[in-house]
C-alpha positions as CSV (number, residue, x, y, z in Angstrom):
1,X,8.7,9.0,21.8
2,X,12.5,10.1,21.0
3,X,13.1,7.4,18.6
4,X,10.2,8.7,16.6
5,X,11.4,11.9,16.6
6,X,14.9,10.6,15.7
7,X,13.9,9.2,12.8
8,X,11.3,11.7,11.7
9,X,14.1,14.1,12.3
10,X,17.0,12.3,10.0
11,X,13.6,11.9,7.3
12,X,15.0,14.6,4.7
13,X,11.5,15.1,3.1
14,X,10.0,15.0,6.2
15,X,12.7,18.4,7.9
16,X,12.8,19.8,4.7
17,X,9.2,20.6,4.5
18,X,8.8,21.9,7.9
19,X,12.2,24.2,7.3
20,X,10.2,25.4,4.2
21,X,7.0,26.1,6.1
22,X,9.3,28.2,8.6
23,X,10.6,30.4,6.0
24,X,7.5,30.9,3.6
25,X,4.7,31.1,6.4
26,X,4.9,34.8,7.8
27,X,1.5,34.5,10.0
28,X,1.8,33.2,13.6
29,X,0.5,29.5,13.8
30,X,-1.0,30.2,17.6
31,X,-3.1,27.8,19.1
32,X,-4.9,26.3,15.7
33,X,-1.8,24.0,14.6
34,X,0.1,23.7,18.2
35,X,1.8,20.5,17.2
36,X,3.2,21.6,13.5
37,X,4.3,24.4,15.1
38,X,6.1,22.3,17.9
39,X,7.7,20.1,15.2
40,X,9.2,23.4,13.3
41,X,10.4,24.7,16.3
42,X,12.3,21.3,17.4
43,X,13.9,20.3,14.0
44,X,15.0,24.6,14.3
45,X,17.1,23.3,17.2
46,X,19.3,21.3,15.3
47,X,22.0,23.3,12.8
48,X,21.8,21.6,9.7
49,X,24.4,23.4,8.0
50,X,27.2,21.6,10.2
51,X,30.1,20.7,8.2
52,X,31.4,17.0,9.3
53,X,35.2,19.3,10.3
54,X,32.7,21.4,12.3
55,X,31.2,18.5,14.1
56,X,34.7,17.2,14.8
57,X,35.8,20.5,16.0
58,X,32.7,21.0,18.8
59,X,31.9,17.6,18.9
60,X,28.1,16.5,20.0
61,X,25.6,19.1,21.1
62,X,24.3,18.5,24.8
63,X,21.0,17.0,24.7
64,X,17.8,18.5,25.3
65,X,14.1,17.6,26.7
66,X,11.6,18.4,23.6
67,X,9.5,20.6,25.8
68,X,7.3,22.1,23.0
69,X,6.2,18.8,21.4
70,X,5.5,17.5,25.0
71,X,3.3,20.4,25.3
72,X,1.6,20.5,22.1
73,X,0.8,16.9,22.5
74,X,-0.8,16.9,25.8
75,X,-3.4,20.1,23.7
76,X,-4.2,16.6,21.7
77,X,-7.1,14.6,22.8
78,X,-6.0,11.8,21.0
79,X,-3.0,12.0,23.1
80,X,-2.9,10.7,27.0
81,X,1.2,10.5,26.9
82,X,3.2,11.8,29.6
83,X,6.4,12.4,30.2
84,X,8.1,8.9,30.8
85,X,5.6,6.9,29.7
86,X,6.0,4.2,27.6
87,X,3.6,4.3,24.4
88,X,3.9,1.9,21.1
89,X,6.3,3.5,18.5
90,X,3.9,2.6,15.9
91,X,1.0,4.1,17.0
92,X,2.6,7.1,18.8
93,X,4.0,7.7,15.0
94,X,0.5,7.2,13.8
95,X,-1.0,10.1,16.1
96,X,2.1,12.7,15.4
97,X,2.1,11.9,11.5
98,X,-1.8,12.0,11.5
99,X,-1.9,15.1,13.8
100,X,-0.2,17.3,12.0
101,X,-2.0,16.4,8.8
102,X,-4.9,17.1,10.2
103,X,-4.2,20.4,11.5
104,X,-2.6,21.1,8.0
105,X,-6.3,20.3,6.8
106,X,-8.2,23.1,8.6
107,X,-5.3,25.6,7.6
108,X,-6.2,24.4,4.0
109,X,-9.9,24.4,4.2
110,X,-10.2,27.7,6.2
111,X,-8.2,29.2,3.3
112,X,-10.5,27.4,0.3
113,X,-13.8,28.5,2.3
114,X,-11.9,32.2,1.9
115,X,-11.0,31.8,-1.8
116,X,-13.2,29.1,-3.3
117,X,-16.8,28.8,-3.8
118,X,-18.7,26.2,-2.1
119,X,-18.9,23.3,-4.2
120,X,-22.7,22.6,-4.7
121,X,-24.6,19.6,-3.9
122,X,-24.9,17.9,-7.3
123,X,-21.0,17.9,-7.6
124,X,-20.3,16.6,-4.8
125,X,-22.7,13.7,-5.4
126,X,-21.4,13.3,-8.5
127,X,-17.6,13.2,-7.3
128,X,-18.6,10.3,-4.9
129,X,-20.6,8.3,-7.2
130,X,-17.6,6.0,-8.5
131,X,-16.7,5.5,-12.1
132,X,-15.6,2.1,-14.4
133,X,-12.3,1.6,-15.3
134,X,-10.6,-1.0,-17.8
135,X,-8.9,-3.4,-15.9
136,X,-7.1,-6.9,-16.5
137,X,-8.2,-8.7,-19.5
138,X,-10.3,-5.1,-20.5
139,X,-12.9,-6.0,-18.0
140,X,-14.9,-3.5,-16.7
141,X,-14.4,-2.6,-12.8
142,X,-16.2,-0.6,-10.9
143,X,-14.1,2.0,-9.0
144,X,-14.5,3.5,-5.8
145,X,-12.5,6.4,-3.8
146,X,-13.3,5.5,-0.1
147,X,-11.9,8.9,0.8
148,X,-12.7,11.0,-1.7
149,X,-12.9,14.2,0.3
150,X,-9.7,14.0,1.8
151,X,-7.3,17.0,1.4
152,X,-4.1,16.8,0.0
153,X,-1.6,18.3,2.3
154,X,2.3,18.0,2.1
155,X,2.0,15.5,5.0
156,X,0.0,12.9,2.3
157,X,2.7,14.2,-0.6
158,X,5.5,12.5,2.0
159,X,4.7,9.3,3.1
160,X,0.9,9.1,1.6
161,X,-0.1,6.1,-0.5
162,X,-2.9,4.1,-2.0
163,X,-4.2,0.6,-1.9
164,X,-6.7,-0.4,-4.6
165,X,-8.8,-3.2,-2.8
166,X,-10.8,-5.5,-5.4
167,X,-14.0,-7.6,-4.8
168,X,-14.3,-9.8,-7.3
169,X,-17.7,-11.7,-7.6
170,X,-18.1,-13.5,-11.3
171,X,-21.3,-12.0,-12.2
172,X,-22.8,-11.4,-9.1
173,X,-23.1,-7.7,-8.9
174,X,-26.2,-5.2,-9.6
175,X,-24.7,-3.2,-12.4
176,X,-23.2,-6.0,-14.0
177,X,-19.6,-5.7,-13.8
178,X,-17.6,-9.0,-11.9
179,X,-15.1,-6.4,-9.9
180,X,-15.9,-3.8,-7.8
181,X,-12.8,-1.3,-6.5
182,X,-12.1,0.4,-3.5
183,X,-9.0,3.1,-3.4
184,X,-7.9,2.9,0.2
185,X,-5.1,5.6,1.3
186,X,-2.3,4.7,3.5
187,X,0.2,6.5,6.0
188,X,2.3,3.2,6.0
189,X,2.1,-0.1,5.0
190,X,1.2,-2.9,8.4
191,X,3.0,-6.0,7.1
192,X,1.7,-9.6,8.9
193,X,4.9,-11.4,9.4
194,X,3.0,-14.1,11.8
195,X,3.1,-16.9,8.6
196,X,5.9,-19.2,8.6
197,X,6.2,-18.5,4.8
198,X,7.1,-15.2,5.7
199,X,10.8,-14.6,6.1
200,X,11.8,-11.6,4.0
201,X,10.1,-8.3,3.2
202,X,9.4,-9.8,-0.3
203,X,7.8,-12.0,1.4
204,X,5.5,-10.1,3.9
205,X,4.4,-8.1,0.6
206,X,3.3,-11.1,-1.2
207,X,1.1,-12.0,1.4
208,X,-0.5,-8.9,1.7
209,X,-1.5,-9.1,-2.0
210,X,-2.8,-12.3,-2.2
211,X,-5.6,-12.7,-3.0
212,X,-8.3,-14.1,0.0
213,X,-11.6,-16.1,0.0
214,X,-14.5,-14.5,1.6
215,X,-16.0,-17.7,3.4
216,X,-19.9,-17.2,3.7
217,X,-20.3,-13.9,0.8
218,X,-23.9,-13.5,-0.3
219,X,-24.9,-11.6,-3.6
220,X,-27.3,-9.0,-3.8
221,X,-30.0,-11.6,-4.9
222,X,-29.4,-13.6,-1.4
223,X,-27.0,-15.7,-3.8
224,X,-24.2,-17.7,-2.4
225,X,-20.8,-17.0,-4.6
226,X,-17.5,-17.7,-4.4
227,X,-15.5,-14.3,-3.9
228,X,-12.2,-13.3,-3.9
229,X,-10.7,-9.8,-2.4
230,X,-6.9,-8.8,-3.2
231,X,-5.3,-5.6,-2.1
232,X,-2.4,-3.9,-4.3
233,X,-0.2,-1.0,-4.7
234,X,-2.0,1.8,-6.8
235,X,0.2,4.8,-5.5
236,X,3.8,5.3,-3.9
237,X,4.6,7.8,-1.4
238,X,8.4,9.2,-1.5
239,X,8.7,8.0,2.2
240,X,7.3,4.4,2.1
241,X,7.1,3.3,6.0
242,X,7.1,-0.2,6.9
243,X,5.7,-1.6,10.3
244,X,6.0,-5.1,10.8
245,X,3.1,-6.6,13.1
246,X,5.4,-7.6,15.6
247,X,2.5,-8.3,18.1
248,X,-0.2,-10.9,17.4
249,X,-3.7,-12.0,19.1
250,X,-3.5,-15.9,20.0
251,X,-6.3,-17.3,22.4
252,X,-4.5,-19.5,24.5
253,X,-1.6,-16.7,25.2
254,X,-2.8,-13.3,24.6
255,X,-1.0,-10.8,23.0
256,X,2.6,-12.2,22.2
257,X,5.6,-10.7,20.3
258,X,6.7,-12.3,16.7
259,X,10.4,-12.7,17.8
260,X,11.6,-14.2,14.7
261,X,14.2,-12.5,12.1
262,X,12.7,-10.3,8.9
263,X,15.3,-10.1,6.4
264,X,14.6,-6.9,4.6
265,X,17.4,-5.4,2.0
266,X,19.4,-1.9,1.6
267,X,17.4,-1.0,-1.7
268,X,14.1,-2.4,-2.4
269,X,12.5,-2.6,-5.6
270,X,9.2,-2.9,-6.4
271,X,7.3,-6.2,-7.7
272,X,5.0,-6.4,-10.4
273,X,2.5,-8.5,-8.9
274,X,2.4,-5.9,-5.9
275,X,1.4,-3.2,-8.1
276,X,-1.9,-2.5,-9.6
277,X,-2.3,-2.7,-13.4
278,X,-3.2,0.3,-14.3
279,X,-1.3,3.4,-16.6
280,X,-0.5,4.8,-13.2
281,X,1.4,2.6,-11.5
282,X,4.3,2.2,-14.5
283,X,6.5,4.6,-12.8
284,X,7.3,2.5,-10.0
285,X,8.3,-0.2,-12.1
286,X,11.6,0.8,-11.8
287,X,11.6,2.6,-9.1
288,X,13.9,2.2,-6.1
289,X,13.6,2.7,-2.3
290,X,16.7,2.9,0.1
291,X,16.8,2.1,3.2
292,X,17.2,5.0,5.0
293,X,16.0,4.0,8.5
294,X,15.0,0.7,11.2
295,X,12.7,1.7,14.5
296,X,14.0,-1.7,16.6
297,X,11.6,-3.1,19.8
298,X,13.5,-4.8,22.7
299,X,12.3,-6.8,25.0
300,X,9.2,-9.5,24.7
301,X,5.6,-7.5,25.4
302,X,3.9,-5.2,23.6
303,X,2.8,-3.2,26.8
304,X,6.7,-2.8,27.6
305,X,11.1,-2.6,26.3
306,X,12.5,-0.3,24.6
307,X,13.1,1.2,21.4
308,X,16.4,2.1,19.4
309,X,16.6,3.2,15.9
310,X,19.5,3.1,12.8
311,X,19.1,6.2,11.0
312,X,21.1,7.2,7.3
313,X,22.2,10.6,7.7
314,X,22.5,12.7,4.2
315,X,26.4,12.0,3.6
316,X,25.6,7.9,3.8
317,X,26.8,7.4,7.6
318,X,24.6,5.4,9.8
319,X,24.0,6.1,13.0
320,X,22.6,4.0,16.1
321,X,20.5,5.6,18.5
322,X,19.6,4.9,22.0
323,X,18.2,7.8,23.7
324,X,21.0,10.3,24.3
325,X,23.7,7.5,23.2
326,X,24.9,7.9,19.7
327,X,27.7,5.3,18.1
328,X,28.3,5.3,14.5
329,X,28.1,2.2,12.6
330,X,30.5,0.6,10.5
331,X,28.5,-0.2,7.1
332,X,24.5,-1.1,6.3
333,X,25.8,-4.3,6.7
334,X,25.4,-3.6,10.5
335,X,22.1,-2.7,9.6
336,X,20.8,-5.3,8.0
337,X,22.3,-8.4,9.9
338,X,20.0,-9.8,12.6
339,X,20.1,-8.7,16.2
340,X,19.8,-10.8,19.1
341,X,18.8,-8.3,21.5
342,X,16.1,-6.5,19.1
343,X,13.8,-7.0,16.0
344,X,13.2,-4.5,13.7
345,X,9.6,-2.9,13.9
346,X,9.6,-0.1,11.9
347,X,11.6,0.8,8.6
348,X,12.0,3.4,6.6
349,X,12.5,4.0,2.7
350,X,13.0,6.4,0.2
351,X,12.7,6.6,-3.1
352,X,15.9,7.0,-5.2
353,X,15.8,10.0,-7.0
């Protein structure tokens, strides 16, 4: 749990918008949003207007238990962690991230059911029937928002994306049109790195955009076709988060840890072929993400080690984590080189601005 909340903490999009929330919300949170209000209250505890003589004068705050987010997670359902018990960085990311979004949701929607009219019944079908689109070559695909209904908080403006997932069946479908898309949102990209092909974080990406066979698909007329699905990039977040599958399925062993190295650089930039091709999707053509933090697993079982993060602080310093140890590194060279005694698991980057 700490290293999640390291990094979240040194995630300047991510403090920024709960400092905001601090100062422009004037009603009391209470019991509806217990964990947001947690999160405020912990990133409150660190001064962020600390000037680097300042730190050298006082030197390292003592450190402290996170007593509200402990409490506010044990309110969650979803959440069964105690104190000192080991959970998956990954997933116990996915719960905090996705709690609080959620929680931002019923704020949002209590205050629309105050403010807006209902939206009636022939709208909404309308809004989820789907709608063509000119794709490559100016074919026709039908498009599809899987999630139509979901509510923009500033939760999905930080680190929320969008894959566009494509069937393609040559003229197999009802309406006529050989594609059919789905718009799939993401928190974070899960990157297979299980394939021997994979080495780099180019190379992860390629392989979760190329495009598959569908073994066995059957048309709508009980036709057998050939069909193809690829996934791409149709939105960005700010915050793009990276978990490599570190743990894999095998039948013979069980769940075993991927142990290898995954080079992945300082500033990444964006592929073509990873993006869709569409008028939307031109911005991040030359866009570029920085590196600005690596969640690292020790040990060899998913069910156990440890967890340690890098983390770029504003100025450009890099600091390593490991619980209430602290040692700042030298370069991102430090970063970047491979570890004998950890794999990366997690990284973070943010767009350049």
């Amino acid at each position: 749990m700490n290293v999640v909340l390291q990094a979240l903490l040194y995630c300047e999009p991510f403090c920024s918008m709960l400092r905001h929330i601090k100062k422009s919300v004037v009603f009391s949170f209470n019991s509806n949003t217990p964990l947001l209000e947690a999160l405020i209250r912990f990133v409150h505890e660190f001064r962020a207007d600390r000037t680097p003589l300042e730190q050298l004068e006082t030197g390292l705050e003592s450190p402290f238990v996170p007593e509200d987010v402990y409490e506010a997670l044990q309110k969650k359902n979803v959440f069964q962690t105690l104190r000192g018990q080991q959970e998956d960085a990954q997933e116990f990311m996915s719960y905090l991230v996705d709690g609080i979004h959620e929680e931002m949701v019923s704020v949002l929607q209590a205050h629309r059911a105050r403010t807006v009219p209902a939206t009636s019944t022939e709208d909404s079908a309308e809004n989820g029937a789907g709608w063509l689109e000119v794709g490559p070559n100016n074919r026709a695909v039908n498009m599809r928002d899987v999630h139509s209904e979901a509510v923009r908080t500033p939760i999905t403006q930080i680190f929320g994306g969008a894959l566009q997932s494509t069937l393609t069946v040559p003229g197999a479908t009802s309406d006529g049109t050989p594609r059919r898309s789905n718009r799939e949102p993401f928190q974070w990209l899960a990157l297979d790195v299980s394939s021997d092909s994979v080495s780099t974080i180019g190379d992860a990406l390629d392989e979760l955009v190329a495009p598959e066979t569908i073994e066995g698909y059957m048309t709508v007329q009980g036709q057998p076709a050939t069909a193809t699905k690829q996934m791409v990039l149709e939105r960005v977040p700010p915050v793009l988060v990276l978990h490599l599958k570190r743990f894999v399925f095998c039948a013979d062993e069980g769940v075993k840890k991927v142990h290898k190295f995954i080079e992945y650089p300082a500033e990444l930039a964006l592929a073509p072929a990873w993006l869709a091709r569409s008028s939307g999707t031109a911005r991040y053509r030359n866009a570029r993400f920085r590196l600005t933090g690596v969640i690292y697993h020790h040990g060899s079982h998913a069910s156990g080690g440890h967890y340690t993060c890098d983390i770029q602080r504003p100025g450009g310093e890099w600091l390593q984590f490991d619980d209430v140890d602290i040692e700042s590194l030298e370069s991102v060279d430090a970063v970047l080189k491979e570890k004998s005694d950890r794999t990366a698991y997690i990284l973070f980057y943010t767009i350049c601005r």
